[in-house]
C-alpha positions as CSV (number, residue, x, y, z in Angstrom):
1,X,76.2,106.3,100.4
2,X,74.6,109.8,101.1
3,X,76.2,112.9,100.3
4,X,76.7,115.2,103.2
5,X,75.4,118.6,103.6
6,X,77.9,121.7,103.2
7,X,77.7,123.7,106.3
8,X,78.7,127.2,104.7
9,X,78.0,130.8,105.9
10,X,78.2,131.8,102.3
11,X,77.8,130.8,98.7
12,X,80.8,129.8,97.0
13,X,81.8,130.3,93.0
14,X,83.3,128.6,90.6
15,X,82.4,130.3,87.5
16,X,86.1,131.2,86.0
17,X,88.8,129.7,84.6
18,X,92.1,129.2,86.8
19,X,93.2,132.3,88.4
20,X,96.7,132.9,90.2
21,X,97.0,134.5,93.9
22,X,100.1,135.5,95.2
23,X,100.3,134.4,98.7
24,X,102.4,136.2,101.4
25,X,103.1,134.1,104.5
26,X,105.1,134.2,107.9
27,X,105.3,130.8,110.5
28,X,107.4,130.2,113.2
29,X,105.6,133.3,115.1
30,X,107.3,135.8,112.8
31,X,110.4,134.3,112.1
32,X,110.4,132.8,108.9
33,X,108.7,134.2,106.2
34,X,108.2,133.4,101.9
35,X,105.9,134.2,99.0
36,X,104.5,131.3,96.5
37,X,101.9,131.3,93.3
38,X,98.8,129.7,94.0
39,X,95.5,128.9,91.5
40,X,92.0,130.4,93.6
41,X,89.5,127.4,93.5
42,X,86.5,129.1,95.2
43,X,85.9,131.9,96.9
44,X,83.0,133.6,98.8
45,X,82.5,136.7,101.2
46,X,83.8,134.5,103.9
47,X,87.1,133.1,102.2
48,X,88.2,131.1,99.8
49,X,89.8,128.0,98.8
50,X,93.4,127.6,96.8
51,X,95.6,125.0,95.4
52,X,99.4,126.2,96.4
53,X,102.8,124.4,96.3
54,X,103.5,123.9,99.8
55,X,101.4,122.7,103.1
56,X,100.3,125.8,105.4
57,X,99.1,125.1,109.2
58,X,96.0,125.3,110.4
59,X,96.0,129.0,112.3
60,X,98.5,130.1,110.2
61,X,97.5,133.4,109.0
62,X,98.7,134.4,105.3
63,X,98.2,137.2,102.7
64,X,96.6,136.8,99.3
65,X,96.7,139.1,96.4
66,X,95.5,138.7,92.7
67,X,93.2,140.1,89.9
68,X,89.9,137.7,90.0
69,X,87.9,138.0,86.8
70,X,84.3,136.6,86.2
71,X,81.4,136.6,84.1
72,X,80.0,139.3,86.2
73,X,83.1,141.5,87.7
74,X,86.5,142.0,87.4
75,X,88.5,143.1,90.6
76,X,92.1,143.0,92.3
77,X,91.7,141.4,95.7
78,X,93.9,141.5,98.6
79,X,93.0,139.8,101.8
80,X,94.5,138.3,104.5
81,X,93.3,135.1,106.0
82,X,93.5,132.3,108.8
83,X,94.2,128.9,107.5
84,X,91.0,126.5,108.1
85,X,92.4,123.4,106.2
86,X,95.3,122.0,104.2
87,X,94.8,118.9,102.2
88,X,97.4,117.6,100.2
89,X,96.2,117.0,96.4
90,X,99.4,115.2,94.8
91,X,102.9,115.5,95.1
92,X,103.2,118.9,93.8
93,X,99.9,120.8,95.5
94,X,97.6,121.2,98.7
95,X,94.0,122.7,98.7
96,X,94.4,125.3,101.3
97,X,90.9,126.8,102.9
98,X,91.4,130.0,104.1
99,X,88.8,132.6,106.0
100,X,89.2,136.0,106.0
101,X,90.0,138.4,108.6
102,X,90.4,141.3,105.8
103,X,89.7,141.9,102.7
104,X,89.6,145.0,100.3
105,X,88.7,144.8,96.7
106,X,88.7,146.9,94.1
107,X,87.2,146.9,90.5
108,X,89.2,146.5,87.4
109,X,88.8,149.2,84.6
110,X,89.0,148.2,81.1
C-alpha cells in the first residue's frame, strides 16, 4: 500500500515532550461557551494539531494558550484558530487540527 503525500504549507514539529494548551471556545454562535486542558501534538507557522477532551466542529473557531518549550526556544503562545479536523482517538480524546487566524508569541526568560 503506498503512503500518501502530506500536502502542508509548512513544516511541522514534534521535537518535545507533551505540552498542555489551554483552549478557550464558544459554539452555538456565541451562546455557549467553556475552557478545557489539551496536550499540543504538532505545530507549525500555519497551526497546529492537539489532543483535547471533547469533539470541536469543523469552523469552529477556538482560543489556545500555553508555554511551548523546545530544544531550540522556549515561548508562551496564544493564538486563535479555525477548527480544520476533529478525529476521535479513544473514549476519552480527539486530535483536533486547528489553523490559525492569530497568533502572538513571546519568548520565555529564564
Amino acid at each position: 500500500m503506498q503512503r500518501e503525500q502530506e500536502n502542508r504549507r509548512f513544516r511541522r514539529t514534534r521535537e518535545y515532550g507533551p505540552q498542555k494548551l489551554a483552549v478557550n471556545y464558544t459554539v452555538n454562535n456565541g451562546r455557549d461557551s467553556g475552557a478545557c486542558e489539551a496536550k499540543l501534538y504538532d505545530f507549525s507557522e500555519g497551526g497546529l494539531g492537539m489532543d483535547a477532551p471533547r469533539p470541536f466542529e469543523s469552523g469552529e473557531v477556538v482560543e489556545v494558550e500555553g508555554e511551548l518549550k523546545g530544544k531550540a526556544y522556549s515561548m508562551q503562545l496564544t493564538a486563535k484558530g479555525r477548527v480544520i479536523y476533529c478525529r476521535r482517538l479513544d473514549s476519552k480524546a480527539y486530535r483536533v487540527g486547528l489553523a490559525f487566524l492569530e497568533i502572538s508569541y513571546r519568548p520565555l526568560l529564564g
